[in-house]
N, C-alpha and C positions, 0 to 999 in steps of 0.2 A: 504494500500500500504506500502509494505518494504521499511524504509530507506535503501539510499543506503551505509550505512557501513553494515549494516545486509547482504546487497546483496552481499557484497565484500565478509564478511567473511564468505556468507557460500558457496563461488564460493573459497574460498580457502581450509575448508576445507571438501570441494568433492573432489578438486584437491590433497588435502593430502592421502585422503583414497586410491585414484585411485593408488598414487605412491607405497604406502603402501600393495599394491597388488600386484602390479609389482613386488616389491620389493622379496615379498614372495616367488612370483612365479619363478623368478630368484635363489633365496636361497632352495628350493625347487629342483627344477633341478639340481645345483650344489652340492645338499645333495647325488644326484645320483650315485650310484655305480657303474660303467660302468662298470669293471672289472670282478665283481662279475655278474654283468647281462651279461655277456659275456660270463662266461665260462656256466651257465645253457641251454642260448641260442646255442652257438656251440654246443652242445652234442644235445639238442631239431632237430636244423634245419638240422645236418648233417644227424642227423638218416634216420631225413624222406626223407631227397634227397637219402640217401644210399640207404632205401628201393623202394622207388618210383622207381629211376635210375638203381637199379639191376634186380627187378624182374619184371618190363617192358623188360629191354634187354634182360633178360632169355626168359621173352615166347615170345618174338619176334623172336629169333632164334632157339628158337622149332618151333613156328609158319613159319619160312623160310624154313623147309626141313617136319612138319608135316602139314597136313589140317584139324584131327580131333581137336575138341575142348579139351575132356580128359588128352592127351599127355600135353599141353600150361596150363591148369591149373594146373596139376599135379603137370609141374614143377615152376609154379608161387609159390606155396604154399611149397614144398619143399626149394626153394628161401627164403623163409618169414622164416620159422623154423630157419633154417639156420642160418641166412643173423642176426634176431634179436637175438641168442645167443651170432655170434660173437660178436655184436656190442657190446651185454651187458658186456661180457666177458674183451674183449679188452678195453672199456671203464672204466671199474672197476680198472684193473691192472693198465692201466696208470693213471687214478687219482690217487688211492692207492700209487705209486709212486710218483708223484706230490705232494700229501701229505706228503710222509715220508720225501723227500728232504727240504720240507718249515719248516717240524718239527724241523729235524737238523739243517738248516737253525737259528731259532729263538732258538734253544740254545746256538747254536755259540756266537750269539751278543745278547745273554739276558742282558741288564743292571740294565731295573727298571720291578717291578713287575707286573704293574701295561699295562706297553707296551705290555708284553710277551702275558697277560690274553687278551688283544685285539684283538693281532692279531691271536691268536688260535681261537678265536671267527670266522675268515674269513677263516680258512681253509677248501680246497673245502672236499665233503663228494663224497665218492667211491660209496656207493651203489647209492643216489641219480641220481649221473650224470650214473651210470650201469641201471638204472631203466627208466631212460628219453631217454635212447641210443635207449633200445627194443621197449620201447611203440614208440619210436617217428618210428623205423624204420618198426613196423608193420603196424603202422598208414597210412606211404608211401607209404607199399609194398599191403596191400590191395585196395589202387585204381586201380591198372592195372588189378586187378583178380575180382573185381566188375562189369568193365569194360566190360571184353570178357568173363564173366560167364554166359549171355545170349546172346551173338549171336550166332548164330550157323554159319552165310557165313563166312568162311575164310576169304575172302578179307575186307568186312568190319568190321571183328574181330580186325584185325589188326589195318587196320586205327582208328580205336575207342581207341586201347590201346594207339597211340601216341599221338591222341589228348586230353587226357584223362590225360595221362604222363607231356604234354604242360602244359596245361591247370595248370596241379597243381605244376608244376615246379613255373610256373608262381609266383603262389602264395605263396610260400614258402619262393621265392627269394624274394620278395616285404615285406612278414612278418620279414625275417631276416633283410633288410633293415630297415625296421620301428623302429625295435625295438634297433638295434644297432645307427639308423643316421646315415646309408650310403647313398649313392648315388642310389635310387630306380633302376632308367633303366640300370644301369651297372647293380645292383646286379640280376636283373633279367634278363638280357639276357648273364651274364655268366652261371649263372643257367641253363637256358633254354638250350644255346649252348652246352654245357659240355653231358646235357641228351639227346640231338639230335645226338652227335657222339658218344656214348656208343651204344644207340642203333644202330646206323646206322653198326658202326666196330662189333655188334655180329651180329646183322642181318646176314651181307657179310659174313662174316668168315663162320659161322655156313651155312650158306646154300654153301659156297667153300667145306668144308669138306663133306657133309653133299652130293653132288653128284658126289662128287669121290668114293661111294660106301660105305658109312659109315654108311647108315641108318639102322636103327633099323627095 
């Protein structure tokens, strides 16, 4: 049997190790870049809502004034070509900018050598965030055309792309939440809402125009 100073001390230092972990884990998350995981993250999560949210509304408003399946994929995949150039495009140029600005930036107020080498270390990279725009946004824009590539009924062509569009809005929302520390069910049901009236205003539109004699 343990005397009890042996039991004291080693009920104290469990108690130390435990702190000692805390402690880490604390220093540890505080070591966290939030800024830096920020801007990887926006260029990731926008893509894929970009593509998801566009080329769902596209064949949703082909699918509003067509009923073959051909036309709705067609223009799914034209969407995706599209949709992941500009992203990449646009996201390059405006990092690239962003860059240039932060360059002159840190020669303005260069003082010690030592600062400047650091913070050039954290300047964002163009091509990267241009390469995470396209992937993220073909990554998106391929659910909805995975979706309606085997059905053939019109009407539950349809229905399947939105739930389908939901479903991954859903999850999009909730991964960009996680991973920034937002607020989950906000972030996901502006997500969610935002993709319910793109589609909903192409749907209408397209199918307005679309039997005032405009069809193809």
């Amino acid at each position: 049997m343990a005397a009890p100073g042996t039991q004291n001390q080693l009920s104290i230092h469990v108690g130390d190790d435990a702190v000692q972990k805390q402690l880490r884990r604390e220093v540890d998350d505080n070591d966290v870049d939030y800024f830096q995981r920020a801007q990887w993250l926006r260029a990731a999560v926008l893509g894929a809502n970009d593509g998801l949210v566009s080329v769902a509304s596209l064949m949703m408003g082909v699918g509003s004034v067509k009923e073959g399946i051909e036309p709705m994929l067609l223009a799914g995949c034209a969407g995706l070509f599209a949709g992941a150039c500009s992203m990449a495009i646009g996201e390059f140029v405006s990092v690239y900018t962003q860059r240039d600005i932060e360059i002159a930036q840190i020669k303005r107020e260069k003082t010690r050598t030592q600062q400047v080498a650091g913070e050039r270390e954290q300047l964002p990279n163009p091509m990267q965030a241009a390469f995470a725009s396209a992937l993220a946004f073909s990554v998106g824009a391929v659910l909805p055309l995975l979706a309606a590539a085997f059905i053939r009924v019109h009407k539950v062509r349809l229905a399947v792309v939105v739930i389908v569009a939901s479903l991954a809005l859903v999850v999009f929302g909730g991964v960009g939440a996680a991973f920034g520390r937002t607020p989950m069910v906000k972030s996901c049901a502006r997500v969610l809402f935002g993709g319910w009236m793109a589609m909903a205003i192409t749907f209408g539109l397209t199918r307005l125009i679309g039997s005032n004699g405009l069809q193809m």
